[in-house]
MIRO-501013 format. One line per field, with one value per atom (N, C-alpha, C, O): residue number from 1; residue in one letter; chain; atom name; x, y, z. Coordinates in steps of 0.2 Angstrom, whole numbers, m for minus. Layout:
<recs>
pos (NUM / ...)
code (A / ...)
unit (A / ...)
site (CA / ...)
X (X / ...)
Y (Y / ...)
Z (Z / ...)
</recs>
This chain:
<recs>
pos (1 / 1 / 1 / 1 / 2 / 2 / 2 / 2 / 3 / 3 / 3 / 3 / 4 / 4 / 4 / 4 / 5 / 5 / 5 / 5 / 6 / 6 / 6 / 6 / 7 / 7 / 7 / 7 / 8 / 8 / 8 / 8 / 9 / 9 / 9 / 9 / 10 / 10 / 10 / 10 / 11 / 11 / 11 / 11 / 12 / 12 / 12 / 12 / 13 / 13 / 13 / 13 / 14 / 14 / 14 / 14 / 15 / 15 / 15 / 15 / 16 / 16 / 16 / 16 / 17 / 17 / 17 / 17 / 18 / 18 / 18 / 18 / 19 / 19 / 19 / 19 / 20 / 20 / 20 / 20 / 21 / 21 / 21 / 21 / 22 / 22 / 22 / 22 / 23 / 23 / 23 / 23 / 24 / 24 / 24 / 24 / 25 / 25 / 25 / 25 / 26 / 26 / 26 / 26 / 27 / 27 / 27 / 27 / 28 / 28 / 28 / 28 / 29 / 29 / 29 / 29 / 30 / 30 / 30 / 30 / 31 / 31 / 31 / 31 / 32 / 32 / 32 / 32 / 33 / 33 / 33 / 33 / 34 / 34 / 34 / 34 / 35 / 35 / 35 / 35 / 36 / 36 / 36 / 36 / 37 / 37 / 37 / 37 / 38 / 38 / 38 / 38 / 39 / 39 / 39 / 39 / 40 / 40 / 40 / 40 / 41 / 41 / 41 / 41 / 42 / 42 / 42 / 42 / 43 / 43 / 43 / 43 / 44 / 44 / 44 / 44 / 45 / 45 / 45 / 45 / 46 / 46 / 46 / 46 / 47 / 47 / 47 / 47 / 48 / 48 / 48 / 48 / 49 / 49 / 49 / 49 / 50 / 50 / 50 / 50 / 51 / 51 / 51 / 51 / 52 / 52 / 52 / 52 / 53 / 53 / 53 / 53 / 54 / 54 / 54 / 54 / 55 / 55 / 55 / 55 / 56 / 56 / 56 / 56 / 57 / 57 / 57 / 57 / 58 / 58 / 58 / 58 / 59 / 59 / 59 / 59 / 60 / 60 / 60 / 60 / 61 / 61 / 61 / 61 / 62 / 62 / 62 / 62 / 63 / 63 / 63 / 63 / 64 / 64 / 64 / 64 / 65 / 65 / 65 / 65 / 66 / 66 / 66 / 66 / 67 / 67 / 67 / 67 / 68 / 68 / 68 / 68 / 69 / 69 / 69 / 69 / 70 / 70 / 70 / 70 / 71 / 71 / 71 / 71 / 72 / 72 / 72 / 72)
code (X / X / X / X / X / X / X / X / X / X / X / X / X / X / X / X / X / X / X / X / X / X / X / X / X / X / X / X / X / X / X / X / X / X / X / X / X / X / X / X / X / X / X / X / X / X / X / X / X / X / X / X / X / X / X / X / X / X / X / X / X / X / X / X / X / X / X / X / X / X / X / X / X / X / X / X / X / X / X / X / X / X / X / X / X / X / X / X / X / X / X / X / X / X / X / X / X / X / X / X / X / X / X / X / X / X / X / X / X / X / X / X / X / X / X / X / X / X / X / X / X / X / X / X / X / X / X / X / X / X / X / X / X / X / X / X / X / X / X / X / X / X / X / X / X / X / X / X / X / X / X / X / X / X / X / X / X / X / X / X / X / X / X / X / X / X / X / X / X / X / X / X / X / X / X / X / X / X / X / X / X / X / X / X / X / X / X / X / X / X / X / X / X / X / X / X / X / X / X / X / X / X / X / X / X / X / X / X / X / X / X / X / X / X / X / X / X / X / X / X / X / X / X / X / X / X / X / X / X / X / X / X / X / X / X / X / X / X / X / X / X / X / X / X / X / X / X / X / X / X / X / X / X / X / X / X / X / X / X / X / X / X / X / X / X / X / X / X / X / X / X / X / X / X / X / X / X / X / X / X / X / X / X / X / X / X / X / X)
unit (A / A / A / A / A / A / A / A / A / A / A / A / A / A / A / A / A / A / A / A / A / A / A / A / A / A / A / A / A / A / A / A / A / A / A / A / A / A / A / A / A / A / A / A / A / A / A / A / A / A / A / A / A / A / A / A / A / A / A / A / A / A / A / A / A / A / A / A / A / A / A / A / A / A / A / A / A / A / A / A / A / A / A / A / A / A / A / A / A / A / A / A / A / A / A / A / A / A / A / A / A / A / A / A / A / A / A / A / A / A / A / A / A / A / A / A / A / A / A / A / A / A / A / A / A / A / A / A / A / A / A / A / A / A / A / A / A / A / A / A / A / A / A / A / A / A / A / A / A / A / A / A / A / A / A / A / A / A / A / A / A / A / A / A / A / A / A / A / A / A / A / A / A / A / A / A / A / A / A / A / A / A / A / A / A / A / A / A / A / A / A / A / A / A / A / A / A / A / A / A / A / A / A / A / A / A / A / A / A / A / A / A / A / A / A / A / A / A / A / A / A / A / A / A / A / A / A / A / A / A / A / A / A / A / A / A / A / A / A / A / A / A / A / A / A / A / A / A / A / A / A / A / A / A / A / A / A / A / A / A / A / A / A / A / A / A / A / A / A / A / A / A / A / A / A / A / A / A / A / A / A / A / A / A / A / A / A / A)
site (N / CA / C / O / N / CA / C / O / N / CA / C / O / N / CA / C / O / N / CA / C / O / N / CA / C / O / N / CA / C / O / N / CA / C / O / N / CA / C / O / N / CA / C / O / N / CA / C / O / N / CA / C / O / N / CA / C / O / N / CA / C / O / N / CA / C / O / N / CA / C / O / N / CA / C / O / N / CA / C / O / N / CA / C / O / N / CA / C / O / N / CA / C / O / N / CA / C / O / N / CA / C / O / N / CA / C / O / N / CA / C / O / N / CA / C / O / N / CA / C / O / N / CA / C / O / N / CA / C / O / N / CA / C / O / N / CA / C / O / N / CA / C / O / N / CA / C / O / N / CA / C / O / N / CA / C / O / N / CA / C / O / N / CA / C / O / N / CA / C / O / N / CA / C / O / N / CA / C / O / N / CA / C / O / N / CA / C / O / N / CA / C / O / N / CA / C / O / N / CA / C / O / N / CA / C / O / N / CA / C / O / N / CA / C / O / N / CA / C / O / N / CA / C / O / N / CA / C / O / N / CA / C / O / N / CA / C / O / N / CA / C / O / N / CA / C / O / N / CA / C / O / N / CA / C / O / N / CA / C / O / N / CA / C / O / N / CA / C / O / N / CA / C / O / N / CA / C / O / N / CA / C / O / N / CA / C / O / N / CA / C / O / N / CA / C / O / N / CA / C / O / N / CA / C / O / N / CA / C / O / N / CA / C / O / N / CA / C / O / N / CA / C / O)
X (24 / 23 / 28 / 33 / 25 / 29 / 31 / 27 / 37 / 40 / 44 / 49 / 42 / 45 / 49 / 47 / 54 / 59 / 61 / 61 / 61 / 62 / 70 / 72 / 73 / 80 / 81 / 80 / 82 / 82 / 90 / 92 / 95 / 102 / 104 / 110 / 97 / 100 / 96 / 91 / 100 / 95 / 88 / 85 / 85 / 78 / 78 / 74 / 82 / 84 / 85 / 83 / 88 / 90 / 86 / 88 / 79 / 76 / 73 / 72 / 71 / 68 / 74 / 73 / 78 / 83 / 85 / 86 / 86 / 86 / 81 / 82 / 73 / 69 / 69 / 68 / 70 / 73 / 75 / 73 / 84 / 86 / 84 / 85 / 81 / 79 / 73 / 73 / 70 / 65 / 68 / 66 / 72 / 76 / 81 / 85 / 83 / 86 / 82 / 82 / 78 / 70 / 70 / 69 / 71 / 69 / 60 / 57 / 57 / 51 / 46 / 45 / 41 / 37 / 32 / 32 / 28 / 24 / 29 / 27 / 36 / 38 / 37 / 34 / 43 / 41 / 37 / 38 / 31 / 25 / 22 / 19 / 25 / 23 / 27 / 25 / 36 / 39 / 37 / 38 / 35 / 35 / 26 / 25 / 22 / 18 / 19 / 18 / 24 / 26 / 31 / 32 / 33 / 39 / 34 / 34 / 27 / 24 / 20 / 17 / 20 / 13 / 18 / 16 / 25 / 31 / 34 / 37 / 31 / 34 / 28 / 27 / 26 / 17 / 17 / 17 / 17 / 17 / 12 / 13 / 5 / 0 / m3 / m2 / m6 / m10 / m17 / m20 / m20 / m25 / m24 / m19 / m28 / m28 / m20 / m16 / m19 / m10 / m12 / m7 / m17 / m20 / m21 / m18 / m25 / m28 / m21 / m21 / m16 / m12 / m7 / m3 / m6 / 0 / m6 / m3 / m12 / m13 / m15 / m17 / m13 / m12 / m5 / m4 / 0 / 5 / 8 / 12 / 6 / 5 / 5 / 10 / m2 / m5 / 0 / 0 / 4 / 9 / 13 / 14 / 16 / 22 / 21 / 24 / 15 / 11 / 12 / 16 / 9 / 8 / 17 / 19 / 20 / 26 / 30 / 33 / 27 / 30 / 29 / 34 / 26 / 24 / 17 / 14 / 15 / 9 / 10 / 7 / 15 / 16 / 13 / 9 / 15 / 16 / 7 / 5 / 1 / m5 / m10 / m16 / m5 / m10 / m6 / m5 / m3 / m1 / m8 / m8)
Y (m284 / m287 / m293 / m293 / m298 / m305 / m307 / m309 / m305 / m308 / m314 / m315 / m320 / m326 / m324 / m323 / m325 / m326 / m333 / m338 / m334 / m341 / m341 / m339 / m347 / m346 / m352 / m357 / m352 / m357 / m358 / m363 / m353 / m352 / m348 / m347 / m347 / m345 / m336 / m334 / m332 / m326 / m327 / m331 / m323 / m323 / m323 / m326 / m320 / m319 / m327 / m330 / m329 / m333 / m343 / m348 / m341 / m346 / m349 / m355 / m345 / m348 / m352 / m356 / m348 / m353 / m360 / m365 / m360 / m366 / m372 / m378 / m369 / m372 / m378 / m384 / m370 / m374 / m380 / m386 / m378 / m383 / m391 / m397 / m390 / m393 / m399 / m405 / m395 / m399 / m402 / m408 / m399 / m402 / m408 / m410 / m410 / m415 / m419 / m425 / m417 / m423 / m427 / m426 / m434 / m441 / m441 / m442 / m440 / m443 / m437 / m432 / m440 / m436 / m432 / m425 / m435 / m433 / m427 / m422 / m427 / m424 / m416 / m411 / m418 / m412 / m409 / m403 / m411 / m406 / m401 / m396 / m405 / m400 / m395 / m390 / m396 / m393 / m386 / m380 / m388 / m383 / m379 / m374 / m383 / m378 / m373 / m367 / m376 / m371 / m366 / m360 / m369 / m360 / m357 / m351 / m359 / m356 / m349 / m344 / m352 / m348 / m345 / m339 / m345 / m345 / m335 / m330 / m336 / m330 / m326 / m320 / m331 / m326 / m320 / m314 / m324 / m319 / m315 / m309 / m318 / m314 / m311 / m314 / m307 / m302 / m305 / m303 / m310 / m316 / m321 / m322 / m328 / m336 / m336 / m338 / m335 / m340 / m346 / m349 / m347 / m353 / m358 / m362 / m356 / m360 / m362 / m368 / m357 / m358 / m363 / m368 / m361 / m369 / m374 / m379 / m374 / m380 / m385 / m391 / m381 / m383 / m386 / m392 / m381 / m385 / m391 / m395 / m389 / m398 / m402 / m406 / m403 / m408 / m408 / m414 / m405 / m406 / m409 / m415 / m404 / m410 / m419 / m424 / m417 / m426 / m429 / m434 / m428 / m430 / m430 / m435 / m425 / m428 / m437 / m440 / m437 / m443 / m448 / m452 / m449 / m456 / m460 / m457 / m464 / m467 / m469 / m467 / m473 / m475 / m469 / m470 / m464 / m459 / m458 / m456 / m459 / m458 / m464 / m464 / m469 / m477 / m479 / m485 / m474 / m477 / m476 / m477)
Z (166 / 160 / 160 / 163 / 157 / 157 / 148 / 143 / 150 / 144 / 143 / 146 / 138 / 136 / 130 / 125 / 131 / 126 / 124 / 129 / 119 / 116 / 110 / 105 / 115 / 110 / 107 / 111 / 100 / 96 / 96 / 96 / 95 / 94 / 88 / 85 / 86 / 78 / 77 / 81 / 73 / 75 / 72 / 68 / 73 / 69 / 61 / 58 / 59 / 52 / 51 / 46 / 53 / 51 / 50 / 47 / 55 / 57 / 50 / 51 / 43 / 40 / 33 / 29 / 35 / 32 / 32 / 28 / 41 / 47 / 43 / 41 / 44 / 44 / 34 / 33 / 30 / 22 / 24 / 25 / 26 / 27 / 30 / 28 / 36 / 39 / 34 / 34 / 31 / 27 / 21 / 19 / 18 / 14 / 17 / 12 / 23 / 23 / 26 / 25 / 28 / 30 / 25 / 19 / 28 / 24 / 25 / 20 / 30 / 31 / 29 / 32 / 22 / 19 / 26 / 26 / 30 / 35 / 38 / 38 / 42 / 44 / 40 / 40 / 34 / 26 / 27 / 27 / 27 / 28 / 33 / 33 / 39 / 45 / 46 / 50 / 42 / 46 / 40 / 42 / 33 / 28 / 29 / 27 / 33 / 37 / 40 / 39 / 44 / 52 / 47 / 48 / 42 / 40 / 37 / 39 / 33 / 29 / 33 / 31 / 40 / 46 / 47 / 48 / 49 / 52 / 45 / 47 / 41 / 38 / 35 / 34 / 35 / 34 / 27 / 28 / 21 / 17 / 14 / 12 / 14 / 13 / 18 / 23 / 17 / 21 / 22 / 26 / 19 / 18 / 15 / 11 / 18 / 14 / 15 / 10 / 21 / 22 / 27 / 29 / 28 / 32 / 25 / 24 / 22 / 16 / 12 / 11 / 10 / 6 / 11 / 9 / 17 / 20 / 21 / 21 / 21 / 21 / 15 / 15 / 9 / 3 / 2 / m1 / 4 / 5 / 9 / 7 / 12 / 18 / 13 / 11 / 11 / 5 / 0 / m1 / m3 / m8 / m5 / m6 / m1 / 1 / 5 / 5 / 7 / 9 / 3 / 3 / m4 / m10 / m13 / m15 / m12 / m16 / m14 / m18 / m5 / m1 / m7 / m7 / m10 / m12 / m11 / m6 / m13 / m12 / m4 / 0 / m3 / 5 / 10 / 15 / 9 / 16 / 15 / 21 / 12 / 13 / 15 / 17 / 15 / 17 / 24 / 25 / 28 / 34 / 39 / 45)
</recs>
C-alpha cells in the first residue's frame, strides 16, 4: 500500500483556522475566493450541495472585491 502523507506544519485540527486566517489577511479579492473555496470543500459540512454552496461562495467573496476584481 502507498501512502502520501502531506505536511503542512500545522496539525489537522488546526488547518482550518490556518486557512481563516489566511483569507482574512489576503489583500487580493480573487485569491479570498479560492482560498475560502478550498476551506469550504476542505471541511465539507453538508452531506449534499457543498459543491454548489462553495461555488456560491466563491462568487461572494469575488463580489465583496469590488467592481475592479470582475473587469480584469
Amino acid at each position: 500500500m502507498l501512502c502520501i502523507r502531506l505536511d503542512f506544519g500545522v496539525g489537522p485540527r488546526r488547518i482550518p483556522q490556518c486557512l481563516f486566517n489566511l483569507i482574512e489577511a489576503e489583500p487580493e479579492p480573487s485569491v479570498r475566493a479560492v482560498l475560502g473555496h478550498c476551506l469550504f470543500g476542505y471541511i465539507h459540512p453538508y452531506s449534499d450541495g457543498n459543491g454548489r454552496k462553495a461555488r456560491f461562495l466563491m462568487n461572494v467573496l469575488l463580489a465583496s472585491g469590488g467592481p475592479d476584481c470582475n473587469s480584469r
